[in-house]
C-alpha positions in Angstrom: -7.1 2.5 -10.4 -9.3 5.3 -11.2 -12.7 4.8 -9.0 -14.6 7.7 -7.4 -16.0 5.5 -4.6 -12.3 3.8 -3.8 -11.6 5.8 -0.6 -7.3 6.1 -0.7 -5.5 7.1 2.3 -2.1 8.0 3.2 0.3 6.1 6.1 0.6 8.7 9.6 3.9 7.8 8.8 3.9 9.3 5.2 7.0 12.2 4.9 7.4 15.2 3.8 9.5 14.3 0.7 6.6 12.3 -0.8 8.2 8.7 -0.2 4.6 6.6 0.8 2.3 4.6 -0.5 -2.1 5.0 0.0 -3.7 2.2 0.6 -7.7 1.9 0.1 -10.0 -0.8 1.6 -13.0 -2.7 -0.5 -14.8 -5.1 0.4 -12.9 -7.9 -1.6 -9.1 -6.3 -1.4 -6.8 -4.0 -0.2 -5.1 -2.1 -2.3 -1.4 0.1 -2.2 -0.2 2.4 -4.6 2.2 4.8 -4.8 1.1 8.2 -3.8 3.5 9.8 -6.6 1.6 7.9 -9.4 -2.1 7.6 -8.3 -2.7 6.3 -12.5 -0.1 3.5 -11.9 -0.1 0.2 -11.0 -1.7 -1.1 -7.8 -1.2 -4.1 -5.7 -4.5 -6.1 -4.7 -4.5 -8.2 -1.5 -6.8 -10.6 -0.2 -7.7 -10.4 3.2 -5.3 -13.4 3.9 -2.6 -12.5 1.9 -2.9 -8.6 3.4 -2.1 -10.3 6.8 0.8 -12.1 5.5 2.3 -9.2 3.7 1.7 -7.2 6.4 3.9 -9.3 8.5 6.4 -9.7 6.0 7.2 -5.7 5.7 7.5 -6.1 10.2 9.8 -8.5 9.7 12.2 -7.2 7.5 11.1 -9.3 4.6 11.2 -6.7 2.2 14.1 -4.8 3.1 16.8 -3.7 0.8 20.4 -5.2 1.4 22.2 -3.0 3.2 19.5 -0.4 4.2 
């Protein structure tokens, strides 16, 4: 998504190697892409559906088998 008043922002946690994402708040979504491919895709969340995902990643939701 390619908007010059969409304010992204990498994680404190963000690494060296590149490996985050950059999320941006509006005042309908939130939005996360991947800071490697600012022109790709990018997820939209409601504010209710942020929360949820949010909680999801916490809880180990999203983790790989075996990670």
């Amino acid at each position: 998504m390619q908007d010059a008043t969409i304010t992204w922002r990498k994680s404190s946690r963000s690494g060296a190697a590149g490996h985050c994402v950059e999320v941006a708040n509006t005042p309908a979504a939130v939005m996360v892409r991947d800071s490697k491919d600012v022109t790709g895709p990018v997820l939209s969340f409601d504010t209710q559906d942020w929360t949820g995902f949010v909680a999801g990643v916490r809880a180990g939701e999203f983790d790989r088998p075996g990670a």
